[in-house]
Backbone as ProteinMPNN parsed JSONL, in Angstrom:
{"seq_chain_A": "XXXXXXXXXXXXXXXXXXXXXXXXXXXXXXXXXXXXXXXXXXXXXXXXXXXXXXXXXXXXXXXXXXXXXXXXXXXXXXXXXXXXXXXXXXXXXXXXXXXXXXXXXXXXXXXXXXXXXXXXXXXXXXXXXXXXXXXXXXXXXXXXXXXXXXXXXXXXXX", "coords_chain_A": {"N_chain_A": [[-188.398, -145.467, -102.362], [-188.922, -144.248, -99.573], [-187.496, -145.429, -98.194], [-184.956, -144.798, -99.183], [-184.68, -142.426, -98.683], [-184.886, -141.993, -95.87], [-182.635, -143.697, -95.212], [-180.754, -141.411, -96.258], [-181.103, -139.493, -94.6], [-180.425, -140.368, -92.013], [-177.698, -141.075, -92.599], [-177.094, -138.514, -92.849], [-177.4, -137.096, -90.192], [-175.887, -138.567, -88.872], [-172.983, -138.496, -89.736], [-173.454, -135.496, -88.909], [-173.399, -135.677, -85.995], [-170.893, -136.524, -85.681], [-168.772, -135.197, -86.414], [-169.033, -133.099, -84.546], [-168.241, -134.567, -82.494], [-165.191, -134.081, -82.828], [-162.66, -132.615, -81.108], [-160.603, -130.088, -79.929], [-158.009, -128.107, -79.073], [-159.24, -126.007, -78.68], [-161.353, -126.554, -77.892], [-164.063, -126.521, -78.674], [-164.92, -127.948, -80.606], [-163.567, -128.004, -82.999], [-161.165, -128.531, -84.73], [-158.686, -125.646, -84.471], [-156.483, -124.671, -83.66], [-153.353, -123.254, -84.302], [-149.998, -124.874, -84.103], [-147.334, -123.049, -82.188], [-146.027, -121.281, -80.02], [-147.069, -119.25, -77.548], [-147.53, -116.11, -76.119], [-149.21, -113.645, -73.265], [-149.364, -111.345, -71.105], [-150.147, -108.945, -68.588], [-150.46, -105.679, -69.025], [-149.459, -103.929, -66.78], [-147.505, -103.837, -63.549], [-149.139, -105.047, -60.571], [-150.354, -104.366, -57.619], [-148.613, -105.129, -55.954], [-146.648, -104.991, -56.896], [-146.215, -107.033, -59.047], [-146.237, -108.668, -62.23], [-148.387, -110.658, -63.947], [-148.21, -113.335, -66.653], [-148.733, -115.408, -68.953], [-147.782, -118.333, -70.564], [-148.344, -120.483, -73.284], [-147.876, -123.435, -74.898], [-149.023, -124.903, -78.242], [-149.891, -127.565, -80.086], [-150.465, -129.778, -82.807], [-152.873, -129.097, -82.461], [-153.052, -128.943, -79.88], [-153.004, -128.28, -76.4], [-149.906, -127.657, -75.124], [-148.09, -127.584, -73.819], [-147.887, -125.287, -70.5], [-147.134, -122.381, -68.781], [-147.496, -120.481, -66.208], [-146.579, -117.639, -64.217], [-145.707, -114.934, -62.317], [-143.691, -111.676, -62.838], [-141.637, -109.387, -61.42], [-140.243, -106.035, -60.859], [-137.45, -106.178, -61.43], [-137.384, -108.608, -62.79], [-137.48, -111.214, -61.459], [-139.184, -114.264, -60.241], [-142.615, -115.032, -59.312], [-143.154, -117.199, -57.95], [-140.458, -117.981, -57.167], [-140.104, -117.04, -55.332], [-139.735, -116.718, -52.38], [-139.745, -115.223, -49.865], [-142.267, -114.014, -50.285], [-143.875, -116.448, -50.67], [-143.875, -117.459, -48.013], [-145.624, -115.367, -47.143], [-148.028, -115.443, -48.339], [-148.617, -118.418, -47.456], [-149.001, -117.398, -44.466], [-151.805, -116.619, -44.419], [-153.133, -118.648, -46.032], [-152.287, -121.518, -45.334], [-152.226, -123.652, -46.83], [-151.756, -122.99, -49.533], [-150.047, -121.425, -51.889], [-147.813, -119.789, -54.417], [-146.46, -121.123, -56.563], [-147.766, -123.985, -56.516], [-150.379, -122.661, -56.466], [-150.566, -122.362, -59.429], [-149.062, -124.6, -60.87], [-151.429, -126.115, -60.629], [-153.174, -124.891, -62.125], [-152.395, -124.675, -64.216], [-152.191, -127.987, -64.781], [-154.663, -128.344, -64.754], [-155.457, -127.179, -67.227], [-153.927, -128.6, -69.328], [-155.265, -131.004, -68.758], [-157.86, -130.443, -69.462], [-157.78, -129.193, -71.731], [-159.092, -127.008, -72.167], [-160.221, -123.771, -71.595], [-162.727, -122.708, -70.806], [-163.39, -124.571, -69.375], [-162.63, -124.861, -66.313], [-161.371, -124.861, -63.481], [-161.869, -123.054, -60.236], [-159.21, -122.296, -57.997], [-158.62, -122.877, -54.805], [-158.025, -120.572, -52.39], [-156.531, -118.927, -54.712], [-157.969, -117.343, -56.053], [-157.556, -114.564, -57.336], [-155.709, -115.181, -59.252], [-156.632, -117.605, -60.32], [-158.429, -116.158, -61.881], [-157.018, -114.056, -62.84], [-155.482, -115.792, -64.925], [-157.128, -117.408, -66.471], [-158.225, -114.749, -68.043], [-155.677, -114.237, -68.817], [-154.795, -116.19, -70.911], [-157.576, -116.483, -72.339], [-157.071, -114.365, -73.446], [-155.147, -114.737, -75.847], [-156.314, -116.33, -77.758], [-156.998, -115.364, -79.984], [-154.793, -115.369, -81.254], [-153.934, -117.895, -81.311], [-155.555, -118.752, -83.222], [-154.586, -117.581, -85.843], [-151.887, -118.102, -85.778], [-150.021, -116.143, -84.64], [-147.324, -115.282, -83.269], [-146.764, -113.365, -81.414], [-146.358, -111.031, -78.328], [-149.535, -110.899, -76.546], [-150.669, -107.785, -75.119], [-152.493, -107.18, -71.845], [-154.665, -105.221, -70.818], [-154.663, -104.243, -67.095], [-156.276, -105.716, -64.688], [-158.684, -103.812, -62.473], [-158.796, -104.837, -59.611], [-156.501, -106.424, -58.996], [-154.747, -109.369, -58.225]], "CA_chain_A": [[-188.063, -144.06, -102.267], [-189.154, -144.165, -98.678], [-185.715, -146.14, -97.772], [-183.731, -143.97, -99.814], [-185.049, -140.489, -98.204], [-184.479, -142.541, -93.936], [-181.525, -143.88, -95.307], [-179.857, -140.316, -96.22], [-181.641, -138.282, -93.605], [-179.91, -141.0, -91.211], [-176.315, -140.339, -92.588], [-176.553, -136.704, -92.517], [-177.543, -137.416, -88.784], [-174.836, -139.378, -88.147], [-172.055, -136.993, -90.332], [-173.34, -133.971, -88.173], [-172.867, -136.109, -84.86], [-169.803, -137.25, -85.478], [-168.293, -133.858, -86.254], [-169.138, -132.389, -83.111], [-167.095, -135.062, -81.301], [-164.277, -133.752, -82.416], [-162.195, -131.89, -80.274], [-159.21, -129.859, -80.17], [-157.538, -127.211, -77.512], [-160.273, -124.748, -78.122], [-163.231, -127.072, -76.83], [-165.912, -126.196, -79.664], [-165.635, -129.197, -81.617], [-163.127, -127.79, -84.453], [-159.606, -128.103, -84.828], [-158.78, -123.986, -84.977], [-155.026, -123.471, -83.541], [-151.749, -123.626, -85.21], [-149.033, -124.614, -83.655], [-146.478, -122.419, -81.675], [-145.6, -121.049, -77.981], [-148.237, -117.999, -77.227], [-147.886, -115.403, -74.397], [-149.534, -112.639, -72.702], [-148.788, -110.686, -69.631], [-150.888, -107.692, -68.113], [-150.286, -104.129, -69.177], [-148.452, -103.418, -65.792], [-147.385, -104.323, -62.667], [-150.148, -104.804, -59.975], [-150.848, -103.29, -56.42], [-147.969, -106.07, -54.963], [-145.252, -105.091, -57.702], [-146.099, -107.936, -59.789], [-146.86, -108.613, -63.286], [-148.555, -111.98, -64.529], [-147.733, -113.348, -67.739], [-149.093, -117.248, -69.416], [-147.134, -119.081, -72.335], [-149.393, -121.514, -74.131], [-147.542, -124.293, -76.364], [-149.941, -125.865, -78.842], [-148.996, -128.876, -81.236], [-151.462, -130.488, -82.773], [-154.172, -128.249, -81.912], [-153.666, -129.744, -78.347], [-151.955, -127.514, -75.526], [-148.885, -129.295, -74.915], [-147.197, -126.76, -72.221], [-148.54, -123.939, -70.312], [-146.464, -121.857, -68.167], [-148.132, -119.167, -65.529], [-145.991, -116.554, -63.604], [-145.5, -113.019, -62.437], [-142.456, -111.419, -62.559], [-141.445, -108.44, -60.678], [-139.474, -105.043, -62.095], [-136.121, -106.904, -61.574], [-137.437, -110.228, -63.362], [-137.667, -112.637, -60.21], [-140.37, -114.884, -60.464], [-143.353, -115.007, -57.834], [-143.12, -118.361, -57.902], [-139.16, -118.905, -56.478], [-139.803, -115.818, -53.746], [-139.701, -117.351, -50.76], [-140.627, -114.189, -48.763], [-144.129, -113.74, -50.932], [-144.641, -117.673, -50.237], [-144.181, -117.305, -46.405], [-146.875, -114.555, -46.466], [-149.536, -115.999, -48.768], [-148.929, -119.201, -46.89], [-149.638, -117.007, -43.232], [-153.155, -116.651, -44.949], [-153.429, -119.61, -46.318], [-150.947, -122.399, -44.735], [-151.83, -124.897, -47.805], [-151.513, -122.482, -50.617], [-148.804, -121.038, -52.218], [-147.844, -119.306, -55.575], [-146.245, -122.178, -57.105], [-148.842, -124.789, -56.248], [-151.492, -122.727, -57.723], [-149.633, -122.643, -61.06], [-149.356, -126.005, -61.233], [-152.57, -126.822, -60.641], [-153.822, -123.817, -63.296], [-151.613, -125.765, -65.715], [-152.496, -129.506, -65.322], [-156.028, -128.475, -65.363], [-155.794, -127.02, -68.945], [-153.406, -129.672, -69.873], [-155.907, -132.03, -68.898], [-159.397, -130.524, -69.406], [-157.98, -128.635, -72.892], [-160.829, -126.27, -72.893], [-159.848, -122.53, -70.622], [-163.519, -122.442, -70.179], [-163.803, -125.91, -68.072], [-161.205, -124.41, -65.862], [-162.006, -124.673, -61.738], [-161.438, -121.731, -59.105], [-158.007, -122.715, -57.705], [-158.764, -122.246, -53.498], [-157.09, -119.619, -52.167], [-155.919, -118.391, -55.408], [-158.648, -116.853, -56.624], [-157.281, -113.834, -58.081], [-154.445, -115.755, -59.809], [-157.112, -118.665, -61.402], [-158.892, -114.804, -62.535], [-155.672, -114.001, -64.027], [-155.109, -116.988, -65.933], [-158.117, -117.554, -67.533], [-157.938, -113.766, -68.802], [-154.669, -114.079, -70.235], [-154.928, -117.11, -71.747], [-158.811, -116.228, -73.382], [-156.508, -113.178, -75.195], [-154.865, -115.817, -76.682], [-157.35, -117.218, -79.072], [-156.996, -114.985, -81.566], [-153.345, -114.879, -82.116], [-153.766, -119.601, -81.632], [-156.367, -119.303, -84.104], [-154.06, -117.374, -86.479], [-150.457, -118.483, -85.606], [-149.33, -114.889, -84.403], [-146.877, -115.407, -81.567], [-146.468, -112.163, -80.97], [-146.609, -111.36, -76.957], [-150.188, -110.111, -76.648], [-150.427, -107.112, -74.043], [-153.859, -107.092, -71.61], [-155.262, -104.147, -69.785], [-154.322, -104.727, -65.593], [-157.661, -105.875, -64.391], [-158.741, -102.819, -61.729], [-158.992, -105.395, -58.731], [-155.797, -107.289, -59.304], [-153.869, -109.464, -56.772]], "C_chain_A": [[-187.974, -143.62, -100.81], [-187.749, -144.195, -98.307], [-184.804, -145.103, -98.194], [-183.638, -142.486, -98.62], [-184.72, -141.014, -96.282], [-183.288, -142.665, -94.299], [-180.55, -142.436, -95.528], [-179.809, -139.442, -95.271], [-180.597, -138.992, -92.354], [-178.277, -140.979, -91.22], [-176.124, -138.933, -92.46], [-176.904, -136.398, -90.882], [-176.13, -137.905, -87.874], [-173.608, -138.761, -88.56], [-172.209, -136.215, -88.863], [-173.222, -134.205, -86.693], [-171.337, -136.021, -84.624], [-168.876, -135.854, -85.685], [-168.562, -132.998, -85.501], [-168.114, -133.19, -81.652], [-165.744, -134.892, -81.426], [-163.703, -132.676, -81.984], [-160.893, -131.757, -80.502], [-159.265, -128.862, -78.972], [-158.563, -125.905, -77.423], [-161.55, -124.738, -77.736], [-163.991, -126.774, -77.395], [-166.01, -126.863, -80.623], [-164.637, -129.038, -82.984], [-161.679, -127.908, -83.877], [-159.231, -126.452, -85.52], [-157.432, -123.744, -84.497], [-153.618, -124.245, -84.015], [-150.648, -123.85, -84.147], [-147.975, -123.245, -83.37], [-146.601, -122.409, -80.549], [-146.343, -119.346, -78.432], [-147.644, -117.308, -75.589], [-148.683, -113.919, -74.52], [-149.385, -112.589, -71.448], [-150.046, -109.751, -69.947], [-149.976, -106.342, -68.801], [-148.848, -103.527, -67.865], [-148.466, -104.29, -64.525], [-148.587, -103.87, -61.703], [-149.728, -104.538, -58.449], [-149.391, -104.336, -55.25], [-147.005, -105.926, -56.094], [-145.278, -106.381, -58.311], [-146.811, -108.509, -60.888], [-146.8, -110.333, -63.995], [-148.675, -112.082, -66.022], [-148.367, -114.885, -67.714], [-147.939, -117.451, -70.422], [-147.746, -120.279, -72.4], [-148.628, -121.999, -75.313], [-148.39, -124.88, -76.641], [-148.767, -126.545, -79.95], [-150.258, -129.512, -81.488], [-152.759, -130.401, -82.774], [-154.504, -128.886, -80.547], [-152.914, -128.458, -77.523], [-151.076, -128.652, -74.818], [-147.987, -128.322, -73.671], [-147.339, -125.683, -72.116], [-147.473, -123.903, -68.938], [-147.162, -120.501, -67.284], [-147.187, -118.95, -64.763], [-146.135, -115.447, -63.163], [-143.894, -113.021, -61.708], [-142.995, -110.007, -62.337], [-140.404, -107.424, -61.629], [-138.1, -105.549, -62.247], [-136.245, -108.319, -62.524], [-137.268, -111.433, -62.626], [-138.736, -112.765, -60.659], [-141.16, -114.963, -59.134], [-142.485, -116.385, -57.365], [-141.583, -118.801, -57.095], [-139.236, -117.202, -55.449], [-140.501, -116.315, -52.81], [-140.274, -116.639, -49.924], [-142.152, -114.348, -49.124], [-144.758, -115.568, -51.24], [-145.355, -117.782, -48.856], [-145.479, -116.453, -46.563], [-147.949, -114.752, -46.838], [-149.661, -117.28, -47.794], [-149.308, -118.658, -44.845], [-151.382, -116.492, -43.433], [-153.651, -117.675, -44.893], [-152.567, -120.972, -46.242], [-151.187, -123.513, -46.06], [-152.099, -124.506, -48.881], [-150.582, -121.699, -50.686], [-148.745, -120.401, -53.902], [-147.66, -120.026, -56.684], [-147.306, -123.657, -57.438], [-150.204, -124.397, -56.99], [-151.171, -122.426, -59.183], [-149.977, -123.662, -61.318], [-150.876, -126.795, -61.456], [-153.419, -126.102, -61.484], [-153.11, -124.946, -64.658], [-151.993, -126.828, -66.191], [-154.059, -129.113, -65.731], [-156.438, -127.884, -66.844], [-154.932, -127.64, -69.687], [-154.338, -130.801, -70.044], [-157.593, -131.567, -69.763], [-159.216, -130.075, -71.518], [-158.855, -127.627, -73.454], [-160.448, -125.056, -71.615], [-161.277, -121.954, -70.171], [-164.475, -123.581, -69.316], [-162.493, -125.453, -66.759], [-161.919, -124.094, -64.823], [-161.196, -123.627, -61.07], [-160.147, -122.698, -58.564], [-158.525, -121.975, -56.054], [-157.74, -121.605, -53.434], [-156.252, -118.932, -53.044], [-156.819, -118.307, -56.011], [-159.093, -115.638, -57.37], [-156.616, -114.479, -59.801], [-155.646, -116.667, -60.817], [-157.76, -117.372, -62.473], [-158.136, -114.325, -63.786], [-155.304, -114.36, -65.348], [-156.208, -117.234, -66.78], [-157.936, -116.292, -68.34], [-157.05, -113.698, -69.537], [-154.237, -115.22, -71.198], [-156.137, -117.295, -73.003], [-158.111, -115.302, -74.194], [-155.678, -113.461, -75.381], [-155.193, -116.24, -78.074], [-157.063, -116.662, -79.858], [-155.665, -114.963, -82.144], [-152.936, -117.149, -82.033], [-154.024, -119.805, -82.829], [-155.411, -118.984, -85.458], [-152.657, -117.293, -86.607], [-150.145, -117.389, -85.678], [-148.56, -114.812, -82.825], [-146.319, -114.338, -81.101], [-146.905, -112.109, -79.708], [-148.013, -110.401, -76.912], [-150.255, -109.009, -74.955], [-152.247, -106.769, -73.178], [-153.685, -106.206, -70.669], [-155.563, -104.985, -68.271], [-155.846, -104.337, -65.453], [-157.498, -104.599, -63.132], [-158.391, -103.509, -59.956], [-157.938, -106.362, -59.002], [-154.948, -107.604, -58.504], [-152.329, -109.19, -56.951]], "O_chain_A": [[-187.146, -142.747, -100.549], [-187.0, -143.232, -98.146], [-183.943, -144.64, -97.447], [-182.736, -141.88, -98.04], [-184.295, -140.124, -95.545], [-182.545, -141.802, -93.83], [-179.514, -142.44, -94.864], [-178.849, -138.719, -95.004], [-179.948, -138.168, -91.71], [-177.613, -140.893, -90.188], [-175.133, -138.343, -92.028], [-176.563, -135.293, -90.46], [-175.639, -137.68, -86.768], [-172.977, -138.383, -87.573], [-171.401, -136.262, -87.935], [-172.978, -133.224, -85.991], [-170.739, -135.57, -83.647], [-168.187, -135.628, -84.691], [-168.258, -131.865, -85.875], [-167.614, -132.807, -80.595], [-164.981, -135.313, -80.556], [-164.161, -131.62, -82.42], [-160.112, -132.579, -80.982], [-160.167, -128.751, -78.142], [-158.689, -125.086, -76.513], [-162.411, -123.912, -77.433], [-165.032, -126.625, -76.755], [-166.862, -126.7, -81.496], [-164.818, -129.787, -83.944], [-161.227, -127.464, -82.822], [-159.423, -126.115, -86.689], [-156.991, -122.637, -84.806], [-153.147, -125.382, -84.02], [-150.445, -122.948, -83.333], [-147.824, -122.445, -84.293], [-147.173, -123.295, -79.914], [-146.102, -118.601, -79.381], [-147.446, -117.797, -74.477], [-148.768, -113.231, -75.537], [-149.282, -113.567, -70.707], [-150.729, -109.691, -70.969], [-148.753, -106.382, -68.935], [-147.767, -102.97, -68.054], [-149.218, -105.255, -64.383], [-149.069, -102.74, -61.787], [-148.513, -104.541, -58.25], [-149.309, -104.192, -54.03], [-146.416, -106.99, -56.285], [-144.235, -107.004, -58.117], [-147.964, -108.882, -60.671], [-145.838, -110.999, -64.378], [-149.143, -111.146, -66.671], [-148.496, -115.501, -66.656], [-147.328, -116.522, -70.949], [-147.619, -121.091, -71.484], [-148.573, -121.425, -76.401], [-148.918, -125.56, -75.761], [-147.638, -126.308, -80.379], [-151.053, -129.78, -80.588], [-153.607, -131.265, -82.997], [-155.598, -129.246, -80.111], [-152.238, -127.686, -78.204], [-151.252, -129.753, -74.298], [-147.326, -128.801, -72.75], [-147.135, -124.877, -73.024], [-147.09, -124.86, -68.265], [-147.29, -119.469, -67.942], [-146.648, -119.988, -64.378], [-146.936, -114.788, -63.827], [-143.261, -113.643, -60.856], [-144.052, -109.489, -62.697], [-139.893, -107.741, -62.703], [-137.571, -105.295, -63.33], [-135.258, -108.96, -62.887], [-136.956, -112.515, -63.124], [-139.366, -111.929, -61.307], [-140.595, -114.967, -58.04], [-141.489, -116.497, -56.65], [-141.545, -119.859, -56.467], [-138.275, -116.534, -55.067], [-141.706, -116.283, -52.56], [-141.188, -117.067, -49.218], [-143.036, -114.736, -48.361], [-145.787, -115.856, -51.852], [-146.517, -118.01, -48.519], [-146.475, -116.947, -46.034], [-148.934, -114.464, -46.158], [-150.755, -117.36, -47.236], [-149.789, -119.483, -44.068], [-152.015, -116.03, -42.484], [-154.489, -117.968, -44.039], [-152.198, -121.422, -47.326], [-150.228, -124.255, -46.272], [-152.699, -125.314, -49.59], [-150.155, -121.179, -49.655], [-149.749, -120.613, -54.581], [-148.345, -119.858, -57.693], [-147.449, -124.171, -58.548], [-150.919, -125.092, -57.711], [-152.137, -122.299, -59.935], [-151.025, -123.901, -61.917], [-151.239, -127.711, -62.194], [-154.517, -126.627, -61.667], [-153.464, -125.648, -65.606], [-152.196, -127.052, -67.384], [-154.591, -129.474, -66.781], [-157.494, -128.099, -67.441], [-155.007, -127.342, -70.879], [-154.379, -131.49, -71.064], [-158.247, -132.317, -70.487], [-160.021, -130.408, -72.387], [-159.24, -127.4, -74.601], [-160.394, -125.594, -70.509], [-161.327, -121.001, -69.394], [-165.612, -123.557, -68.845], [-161.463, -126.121, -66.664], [-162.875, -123.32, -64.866], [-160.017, -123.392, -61.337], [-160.232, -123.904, -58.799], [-158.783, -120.773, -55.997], [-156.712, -121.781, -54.088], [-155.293, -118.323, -52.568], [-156.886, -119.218, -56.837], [-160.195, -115.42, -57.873], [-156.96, -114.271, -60.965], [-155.597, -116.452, -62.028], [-157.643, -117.502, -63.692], [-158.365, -114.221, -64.991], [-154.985, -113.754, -66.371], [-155.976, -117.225, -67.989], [-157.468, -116.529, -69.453], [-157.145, -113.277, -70.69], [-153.426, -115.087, -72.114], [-156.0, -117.861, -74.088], [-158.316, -115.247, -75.407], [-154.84, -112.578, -75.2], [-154.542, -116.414, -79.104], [-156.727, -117.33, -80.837], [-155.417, -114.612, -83.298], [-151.947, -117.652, -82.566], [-153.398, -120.544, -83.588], [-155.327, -119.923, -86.25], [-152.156, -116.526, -87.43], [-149.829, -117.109, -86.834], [-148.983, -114.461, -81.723], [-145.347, -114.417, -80.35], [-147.808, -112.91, -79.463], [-147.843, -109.213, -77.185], [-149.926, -109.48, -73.867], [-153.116, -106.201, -73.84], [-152.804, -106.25, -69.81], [-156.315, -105.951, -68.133], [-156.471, -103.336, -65.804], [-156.348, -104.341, -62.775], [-157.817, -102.784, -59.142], [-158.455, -107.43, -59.329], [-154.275, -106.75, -57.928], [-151.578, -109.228, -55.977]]}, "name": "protein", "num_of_chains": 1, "seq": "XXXXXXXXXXXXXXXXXXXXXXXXXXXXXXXXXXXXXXXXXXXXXXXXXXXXXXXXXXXXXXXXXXXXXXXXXXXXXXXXXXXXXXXXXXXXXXXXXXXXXXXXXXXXXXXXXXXXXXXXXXXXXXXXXXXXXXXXXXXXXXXXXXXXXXXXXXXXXX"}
């Protein structure tokens, strides 16, 4: 009886392990988002005429392509304005708008989880950004609503 009662206590041990290792794009152990392409943007344009926006493709319950931006009231992108490179880079000569994109991107391509997600130097509004509009996300991953969600312009926004 002994055996019997180690022996079960020892699979329901090993069950409730093993379902914690798995992982999906929302990093808590469950597969929770449906496929589609997700965005949110800010409420408005911020204190530099420019309004950031994410798009989050999942597949799989993985994130398979993330897109960060701000566009301006004409619809230029930060990212291909040359002028507003030159002047972040007279700040910061080895950062740029583009660069920290990319590197907001691979790291939740790679890490999969928006709350393992590192300060981006010199873009430390922008990594601010991104985490925010990607956390008001979740609820429209969890329930396949790709509607564009709209977030209140943080007060302190670059």
């Amino acid at each position: 009886m002994k055996k019997a009662l180690y022996l079960t206590m020892a699979m329901l041990i090993l069950l409730t392990g093993l379902t914690g290792c798995s992982t999906g794009a929302a990093g808590n152990g469950s597969a929770t988002y449906k496929d589609g392409t997700y965005r949110a943007e800010f409420s408005d344009f911020d204190s530099h005429g420019w309004k950031a926006f994410v798009e989050v493709t999942v597949k799989d319950d993985k994130f398979t392509e993330v897109v960060i931006d701000y566009l301006d009231a004409d619809g230029n992108k930060k990212s291909a304005d040359e002028e507003y490179k030159t002047t972040w880079q007279s700040v910061n000569p080895d950062m740029y708008p583009e660069k920290a994109y990319n590197e907001l991107r691979d790291q939740l391509l790679d890490k999969q989880d928006i709350t393992k997600i590192d300060g981006v130097s010199g873009a430390t509004s922008t990594t601010d950004n991104f985490k925010t509009l990607v956390g008001a996300l979740e609820s429209n991953m969890k329930s396949g609503n790709t509607d564009t969600v709209i977030v209140d312009l943080p007060k302190e926004s670059e």
